[in-house]
C-alpha positions as CSV (number, residue, x, y, z in Angstrom):
1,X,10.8,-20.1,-19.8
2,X,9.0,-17.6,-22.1
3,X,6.7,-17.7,-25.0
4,X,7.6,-15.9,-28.2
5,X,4.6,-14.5,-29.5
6,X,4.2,-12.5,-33.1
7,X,1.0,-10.5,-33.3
8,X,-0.9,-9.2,-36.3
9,X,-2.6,-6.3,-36.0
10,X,-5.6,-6.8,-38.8
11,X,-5.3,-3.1,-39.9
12,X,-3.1,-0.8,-41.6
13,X,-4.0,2.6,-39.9
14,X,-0.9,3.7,-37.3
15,X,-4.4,5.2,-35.4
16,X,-6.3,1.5,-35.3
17,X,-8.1,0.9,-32.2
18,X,-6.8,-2.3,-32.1
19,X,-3.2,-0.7,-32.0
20,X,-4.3,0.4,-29.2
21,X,-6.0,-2.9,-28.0
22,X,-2.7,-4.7,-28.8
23,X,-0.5,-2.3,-26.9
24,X,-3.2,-3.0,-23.7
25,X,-3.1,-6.6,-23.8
26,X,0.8,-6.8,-23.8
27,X,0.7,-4.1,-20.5
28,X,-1.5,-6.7,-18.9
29,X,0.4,-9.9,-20.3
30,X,1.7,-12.5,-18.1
31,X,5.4,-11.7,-17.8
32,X,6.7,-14.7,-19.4
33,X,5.0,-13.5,-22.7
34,X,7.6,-12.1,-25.2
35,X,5.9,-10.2,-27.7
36,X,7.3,-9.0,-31.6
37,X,4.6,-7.5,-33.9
38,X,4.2,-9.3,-37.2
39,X,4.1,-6.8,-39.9
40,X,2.0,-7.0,-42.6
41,X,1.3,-3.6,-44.3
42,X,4.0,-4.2,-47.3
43,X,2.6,-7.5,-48.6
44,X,2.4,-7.0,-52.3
45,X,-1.4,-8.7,-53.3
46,X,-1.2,-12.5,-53.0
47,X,-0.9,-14.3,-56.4
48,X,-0.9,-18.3,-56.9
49,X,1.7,-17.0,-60.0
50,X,4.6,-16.2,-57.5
51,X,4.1,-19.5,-55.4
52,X,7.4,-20.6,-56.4
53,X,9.2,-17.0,-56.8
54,X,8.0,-15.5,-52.9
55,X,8.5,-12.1,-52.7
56,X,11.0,-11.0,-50.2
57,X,7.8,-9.6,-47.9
58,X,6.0,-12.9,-47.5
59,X,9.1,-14.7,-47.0
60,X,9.7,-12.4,-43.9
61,X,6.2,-12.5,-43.2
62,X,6.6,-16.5,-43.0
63,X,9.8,-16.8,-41.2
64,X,8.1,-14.2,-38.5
65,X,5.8,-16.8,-37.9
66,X,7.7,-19.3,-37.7
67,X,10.2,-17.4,-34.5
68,X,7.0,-17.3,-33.1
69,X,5.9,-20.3,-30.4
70,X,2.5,-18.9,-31.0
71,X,0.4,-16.3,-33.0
72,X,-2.0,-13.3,-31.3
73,X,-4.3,-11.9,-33.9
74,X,-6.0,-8.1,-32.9
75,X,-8.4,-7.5,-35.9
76,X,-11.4,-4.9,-36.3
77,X,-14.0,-5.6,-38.7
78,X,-14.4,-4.3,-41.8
79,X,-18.2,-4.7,-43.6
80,X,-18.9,-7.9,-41.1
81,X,-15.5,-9.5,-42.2
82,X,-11.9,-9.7,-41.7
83,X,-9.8,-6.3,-43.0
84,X,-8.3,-7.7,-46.7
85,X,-4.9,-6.8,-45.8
86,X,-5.2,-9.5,-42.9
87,X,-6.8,-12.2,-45.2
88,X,-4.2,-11.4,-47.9
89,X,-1.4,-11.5,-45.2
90,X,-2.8,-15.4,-44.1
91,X,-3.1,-16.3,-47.6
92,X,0.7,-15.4,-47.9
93,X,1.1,-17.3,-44.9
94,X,-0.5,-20.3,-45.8
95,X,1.2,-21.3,-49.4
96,X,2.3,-22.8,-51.1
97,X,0.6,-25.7,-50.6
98,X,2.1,-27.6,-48.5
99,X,4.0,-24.8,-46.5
100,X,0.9,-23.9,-44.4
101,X,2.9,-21.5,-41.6
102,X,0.1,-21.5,-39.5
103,X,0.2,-25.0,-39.0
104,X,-0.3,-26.4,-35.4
105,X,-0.2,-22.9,-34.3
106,X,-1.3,-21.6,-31.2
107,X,-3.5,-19.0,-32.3
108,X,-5.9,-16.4,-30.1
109,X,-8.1,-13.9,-31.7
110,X,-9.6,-10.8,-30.5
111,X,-10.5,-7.0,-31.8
112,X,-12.0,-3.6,-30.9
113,X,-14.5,-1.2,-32.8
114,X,-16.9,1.2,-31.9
115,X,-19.8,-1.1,-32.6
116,X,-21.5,-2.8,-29.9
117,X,-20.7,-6.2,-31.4
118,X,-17.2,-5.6,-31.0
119,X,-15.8,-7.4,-34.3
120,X,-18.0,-10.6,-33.3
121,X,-18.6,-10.8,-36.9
122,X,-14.9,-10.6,-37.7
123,X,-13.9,-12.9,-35.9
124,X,-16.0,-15.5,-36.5
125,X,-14.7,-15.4,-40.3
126,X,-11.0,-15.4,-38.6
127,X,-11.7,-18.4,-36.9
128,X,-13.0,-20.0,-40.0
129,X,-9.9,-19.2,-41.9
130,X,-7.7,-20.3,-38.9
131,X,-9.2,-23.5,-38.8
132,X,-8.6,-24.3,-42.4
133,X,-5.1,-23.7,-41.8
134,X,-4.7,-26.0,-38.9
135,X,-4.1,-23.4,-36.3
136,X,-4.8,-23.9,-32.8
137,X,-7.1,-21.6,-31.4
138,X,-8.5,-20.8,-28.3
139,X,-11.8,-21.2,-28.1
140,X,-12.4,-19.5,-24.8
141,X,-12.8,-16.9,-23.4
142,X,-14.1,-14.7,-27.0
143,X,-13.6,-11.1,-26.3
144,X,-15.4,-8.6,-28.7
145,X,-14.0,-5.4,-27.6
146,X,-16.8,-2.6,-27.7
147,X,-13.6,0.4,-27.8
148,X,-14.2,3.2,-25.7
149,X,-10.9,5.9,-25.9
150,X,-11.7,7.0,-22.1
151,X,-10.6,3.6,-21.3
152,X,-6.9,3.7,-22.1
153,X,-3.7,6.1,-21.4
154,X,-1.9,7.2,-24.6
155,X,0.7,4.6,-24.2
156,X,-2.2,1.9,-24.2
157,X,-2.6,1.2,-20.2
158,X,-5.9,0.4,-19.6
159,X,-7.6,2.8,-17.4
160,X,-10.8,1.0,-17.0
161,X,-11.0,-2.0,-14.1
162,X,-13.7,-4.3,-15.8
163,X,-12.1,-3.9,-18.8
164,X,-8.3,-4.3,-17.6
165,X,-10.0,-7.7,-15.8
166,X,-11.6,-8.8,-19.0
167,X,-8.3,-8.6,-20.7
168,X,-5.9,-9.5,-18.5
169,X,-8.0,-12.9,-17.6
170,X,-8.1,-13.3,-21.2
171,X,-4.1,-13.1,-21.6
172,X,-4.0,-15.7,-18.8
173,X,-5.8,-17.9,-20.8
174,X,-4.5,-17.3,-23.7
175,X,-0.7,-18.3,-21.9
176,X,-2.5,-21.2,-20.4
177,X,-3.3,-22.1,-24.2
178,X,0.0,-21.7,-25.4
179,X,1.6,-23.5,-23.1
180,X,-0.9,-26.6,-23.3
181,X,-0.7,-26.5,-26.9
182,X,3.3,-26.7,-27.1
183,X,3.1,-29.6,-24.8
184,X,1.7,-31.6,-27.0
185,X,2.9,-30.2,-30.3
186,X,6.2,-28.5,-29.7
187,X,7.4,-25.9,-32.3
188,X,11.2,-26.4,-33.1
C-alpha cells in the first residue's frame, strides 16, 4: 500500500532552496511514498468576506489536501517566521470554520536556508499554526537544514553522505508517522 502525500513548498521562487530540499527528500523517500506538490503560488489574499464564495484556487488548494493521506511542509524562513504566502495558503486551508483541511493530518515540517539555524525559527511558528489546526505532527526527528549547493546534483540527488543520512532517516520517520497516524485516524 502507498501513502499519498501533498507537499507545500513555503516559497514562491522556482530557485528556492527548499525546491531543492523537497526534490532531495522524495529521491531518498521510502518507496511506498507517492508524492504530488500542493501548489500554492495563485492564492488570491485570504479574506473572511469570501468564506462562503471560495475562490476557485482555495477550493483546489483544499481538495489537494484532502487526496492527500498526509501533508509534508518544506518552508525557509523569512524575518524568523513562516513565508506569508505559506500562512496565507493554511489560512485558506483552514476555513471556514468548521472545514479545517488540516484536520487530523499527518503533518512533517522541515526547511533549508543559508543560516546556521536552518529555519529553526520558522518552524517553530509552523508548528504553532499546525497545532491550532489539529494536524498531526511529527515531533521527531526536527531537521533545520543549514543548505549548502555543493551538496546536491541539479536534479536534487543529494551528494553529501551525512546529509543524505540525515534526510533519508528523517523520511523513514516521517512514513513511520504516517502510517501510525492513519491507524488510528484513517482519512477516507
Amino acid at each position: 500500500m502507498a501513502y499519498q502525500v501533498g507537499y507545500i513548498i513555503g516559497s514562491l521562487s522556482s530557485e528556492s532552496i527548499n525546491r531543492t530540499l523537497s526534490n532531495a527528500l522524495i529521491s531518498v523517500a521510502p518507496d511506498d511514498l507517492e508524492f504530488t506538490e500542493i501548489p500554492i503560488g495563485d492564492l488570491p489574499l485570504y479574506n473572511r468576506d469570501l468564506d462562503s464564495d471560495f475562490p476557485a484556487e482555495a477550493t483546489a488548494l483544499k481538495e489537494a489536501i484532502a487526496a492527500s493521506q498526509a501533508v509534508l511542509f518544506i518552508t525557509p524562513e523569512y524575518n524568523r517566521s513562516i513565508p506569508g504566502a505559506l500562512k496565507n495558503a493554511i489560512d485558506w486551508a483552514s476555513r471556514p470554520y468548521g472545514e479545517n483541511a488540516f484536520d487530523h493530518v499527518p503533518a512533517g515540517v522541515i526547511g533549508a536556508s543559508p543560516g546556521g539555524i536552518g529555519t529553526a525559527v520558522a518552524q517553530q511558528d509552523l508548528r504553532s499554526i499546525l497545532s491550532f489546526c489539529n494536524a498531526r505532527q511529527m515531533t521527531a526527528p526536527e531537521a533545520y537544514i543549514q543548505f549548502d549547493p555543493h551538496a546536491y546534483d541539479e536534479d536534487g540527488t543529494v551528494t553529501d553522505d551525512e546529509l543524505r543520512k540525515i534526510l533519508t532517516d528523517f523520511m523513514q520517520e516521517f512514513r513511520d508517522h504516517v502510517e501510525r497516524v492513519l491507524t488510528v485516524l484513517p482519512r477516507t
